[in-house]
KEGU-730762 format. One record per residue (C-alpha): residue in three letters; x, y, z; residue number from 0. Coordinates in nm, 3 decimals, always signed. Layout:
BEGIN
VOKOL; resn; u; v; w; resi
VOKOL; ALA; X; Y; Z; NUM $
...
// end
This chain:
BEGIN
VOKOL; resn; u; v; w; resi
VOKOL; UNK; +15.425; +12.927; +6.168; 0 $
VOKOL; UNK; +15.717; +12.670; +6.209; 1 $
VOKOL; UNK; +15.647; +12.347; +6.149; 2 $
VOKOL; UNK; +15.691; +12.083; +6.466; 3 $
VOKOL; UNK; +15.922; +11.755; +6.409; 4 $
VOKOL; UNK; +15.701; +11.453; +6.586; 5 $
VOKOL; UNK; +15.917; +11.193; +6.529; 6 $
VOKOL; UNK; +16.098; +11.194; +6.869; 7 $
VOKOL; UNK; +15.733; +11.181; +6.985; 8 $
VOKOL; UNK; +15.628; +10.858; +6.802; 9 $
VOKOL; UNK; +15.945; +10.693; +6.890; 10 $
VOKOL; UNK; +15.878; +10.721; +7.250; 11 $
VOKOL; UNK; +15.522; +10.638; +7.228; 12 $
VOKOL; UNK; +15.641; +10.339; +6.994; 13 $
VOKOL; UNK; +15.865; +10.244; +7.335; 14 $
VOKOL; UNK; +15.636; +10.289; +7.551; 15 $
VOKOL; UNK; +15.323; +10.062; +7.372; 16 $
VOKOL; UNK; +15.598; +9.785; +7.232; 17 $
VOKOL; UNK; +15.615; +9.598; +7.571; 18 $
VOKOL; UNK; +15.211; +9.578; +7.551; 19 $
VOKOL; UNK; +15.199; +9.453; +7.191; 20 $
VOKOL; UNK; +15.474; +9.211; +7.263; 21 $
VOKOL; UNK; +15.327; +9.026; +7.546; 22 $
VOKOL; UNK; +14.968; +9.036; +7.365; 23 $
VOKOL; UNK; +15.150; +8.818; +7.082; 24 $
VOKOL; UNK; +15.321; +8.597; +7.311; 25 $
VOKOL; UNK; +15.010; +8.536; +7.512; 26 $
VOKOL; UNK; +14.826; +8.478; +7.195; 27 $
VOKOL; UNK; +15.093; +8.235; +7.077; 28 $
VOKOL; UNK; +15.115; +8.050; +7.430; 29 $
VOKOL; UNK; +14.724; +8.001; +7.438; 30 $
VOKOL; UNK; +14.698; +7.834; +7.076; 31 $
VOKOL; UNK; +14.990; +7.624; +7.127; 32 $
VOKOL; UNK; +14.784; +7.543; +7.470; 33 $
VOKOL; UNK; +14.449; +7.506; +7.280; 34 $
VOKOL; UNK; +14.648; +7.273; +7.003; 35 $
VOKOL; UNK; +14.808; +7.032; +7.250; 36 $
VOKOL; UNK; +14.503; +6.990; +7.437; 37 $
VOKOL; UNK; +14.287; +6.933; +7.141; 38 $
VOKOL; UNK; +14.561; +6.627; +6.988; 39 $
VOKOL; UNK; +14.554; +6.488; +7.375; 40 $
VOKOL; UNK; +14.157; +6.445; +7.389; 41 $
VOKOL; UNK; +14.114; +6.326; +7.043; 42 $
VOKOL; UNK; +14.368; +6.054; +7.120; 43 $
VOKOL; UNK; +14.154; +5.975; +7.428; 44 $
VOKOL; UNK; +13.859; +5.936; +7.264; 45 $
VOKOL; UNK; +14.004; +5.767; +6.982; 46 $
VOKOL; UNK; +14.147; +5.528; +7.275; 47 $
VOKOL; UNK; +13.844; +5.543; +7.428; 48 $
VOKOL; UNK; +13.650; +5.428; +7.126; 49 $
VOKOL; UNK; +13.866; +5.158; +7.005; 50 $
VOKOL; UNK; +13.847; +4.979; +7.370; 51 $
VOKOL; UNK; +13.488; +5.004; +7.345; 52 $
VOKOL; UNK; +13.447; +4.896; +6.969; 53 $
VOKOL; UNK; +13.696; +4.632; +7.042; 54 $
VOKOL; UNK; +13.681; +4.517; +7.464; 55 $
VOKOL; UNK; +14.059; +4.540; +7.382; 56 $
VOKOL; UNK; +14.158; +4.740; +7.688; 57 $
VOKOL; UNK; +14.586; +4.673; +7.587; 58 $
VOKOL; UNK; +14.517; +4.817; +7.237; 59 $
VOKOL; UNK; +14.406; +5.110; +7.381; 60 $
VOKOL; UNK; +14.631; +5.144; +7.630; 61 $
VOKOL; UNK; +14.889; +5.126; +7.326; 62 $
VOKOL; UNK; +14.722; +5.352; +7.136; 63 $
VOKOL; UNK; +14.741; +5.599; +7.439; 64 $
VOKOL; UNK; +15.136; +5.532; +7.502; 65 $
VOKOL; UNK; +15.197; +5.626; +7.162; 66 $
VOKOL; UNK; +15.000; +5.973; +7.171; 67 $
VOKOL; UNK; +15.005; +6.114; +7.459; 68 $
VOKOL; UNK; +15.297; +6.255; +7.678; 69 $
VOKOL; UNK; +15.084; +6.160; +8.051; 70 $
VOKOL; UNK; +15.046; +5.867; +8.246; 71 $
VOKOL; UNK; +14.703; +5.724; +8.196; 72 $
VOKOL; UNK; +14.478; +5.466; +8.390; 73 $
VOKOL; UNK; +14.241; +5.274; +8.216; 74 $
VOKOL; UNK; +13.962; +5.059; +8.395; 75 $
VOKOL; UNK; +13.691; +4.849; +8.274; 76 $
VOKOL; UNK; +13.403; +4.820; +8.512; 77 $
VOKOL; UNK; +13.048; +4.676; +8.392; 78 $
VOKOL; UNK; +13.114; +4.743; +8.072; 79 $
VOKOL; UNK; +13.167; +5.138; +8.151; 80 $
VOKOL; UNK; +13.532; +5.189; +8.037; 81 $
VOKOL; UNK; +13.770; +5.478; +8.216; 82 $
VOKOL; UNK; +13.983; +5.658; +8.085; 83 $
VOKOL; UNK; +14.224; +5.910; +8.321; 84 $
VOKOL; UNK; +14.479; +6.104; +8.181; 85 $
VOKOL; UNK; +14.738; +6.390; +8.368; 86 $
VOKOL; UNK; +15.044; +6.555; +8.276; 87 $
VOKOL; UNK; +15.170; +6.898; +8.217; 88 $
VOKOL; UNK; +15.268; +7.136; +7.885; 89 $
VOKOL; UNK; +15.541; +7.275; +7.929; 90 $
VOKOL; UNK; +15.499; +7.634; +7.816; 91 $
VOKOL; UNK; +15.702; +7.792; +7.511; 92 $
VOKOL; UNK; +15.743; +8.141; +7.658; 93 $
VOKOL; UNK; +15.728; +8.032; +8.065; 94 $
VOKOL; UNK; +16.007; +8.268; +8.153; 95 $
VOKOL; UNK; +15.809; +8.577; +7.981; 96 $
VOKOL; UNK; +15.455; +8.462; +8.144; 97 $
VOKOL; UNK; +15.547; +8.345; +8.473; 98 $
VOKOL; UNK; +15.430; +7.964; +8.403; 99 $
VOKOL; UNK; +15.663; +7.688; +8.297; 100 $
VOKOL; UNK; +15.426; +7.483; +8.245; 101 $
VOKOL; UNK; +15.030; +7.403; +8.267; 102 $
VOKOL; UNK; +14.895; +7.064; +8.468; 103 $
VOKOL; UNK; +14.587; +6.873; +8.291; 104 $
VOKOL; UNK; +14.364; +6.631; +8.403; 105 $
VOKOL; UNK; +14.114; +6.456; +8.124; 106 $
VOKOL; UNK; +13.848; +6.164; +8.255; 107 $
VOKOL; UNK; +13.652; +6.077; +8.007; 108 $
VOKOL; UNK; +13.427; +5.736; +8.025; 109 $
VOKOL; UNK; +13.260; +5.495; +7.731; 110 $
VOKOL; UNK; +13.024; +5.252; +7.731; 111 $
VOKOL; UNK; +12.833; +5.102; +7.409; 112 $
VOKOL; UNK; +12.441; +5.150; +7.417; 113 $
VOKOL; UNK; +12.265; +4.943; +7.254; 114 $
VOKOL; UNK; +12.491; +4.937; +6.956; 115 $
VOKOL; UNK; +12.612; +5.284; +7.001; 116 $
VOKOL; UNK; +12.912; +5.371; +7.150; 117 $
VOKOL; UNK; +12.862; +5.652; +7.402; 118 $
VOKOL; UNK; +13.168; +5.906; +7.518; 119 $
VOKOL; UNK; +13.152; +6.131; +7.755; 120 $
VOKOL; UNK; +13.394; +6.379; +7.938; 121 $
VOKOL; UNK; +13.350; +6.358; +8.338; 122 $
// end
């Protein structure tokens, strides 16, 4: 019995699966750089959030906001019930690869202080 040579074999297969494994890292790359920016946007928001609550200092947070976030934001104050809304986009690292150069968001959060305890609260 001759012994067969498999390495043509596993090259092609290698070929043929690298596309797959490729896109599953840049997809899994693209979705934590996603997951990251999102989670630094709505801590800032509720940091924001908290502050103008804490404080009734609606410019400080508004401040606060312009220096942490890459949206446009609209804060309002009514009956003590504090608004936050926040939109932009991400723009996306690997857009030409995935079809998407970039990802909207819309956050609305609201605050309000409760008998001494300052309620947040994602609408």
């Amino acid at each position: 019995m001759s012994k067969l040579n498999n390495k043509g074999q596993t090259l092609v297969m290698f070929i043929l699966v690298l596309p797959v494994i490729l896109m599953a890292f840049v997809t899994t790359v693209e979705l934590g750089m996603l997951m990251t920016k999102t989670y630094k946007t709505k801590q800032s928001i509720k940091q924001a959030l908290k502050y103008a609550v804490d404080t009734n200092n609606i410019e400080g947070s508004s401040l606060l906001l312009q220096k942490n976030i890459d949206g446009t934001y609209d804060i309002s104050n009514q009956n003590g019930t504090i608004e936050i809304v926040v939109k932009g986009s991400y723009k996306a690292i690997f857009g030409s690869i995935l079809k998407k150069s970039k990802y909207e968001y819309e956050y609305r959060y609201i605050g309000y202080n409760d008998s001494g305890k300052i309620i947040i609260k994602e609408e």
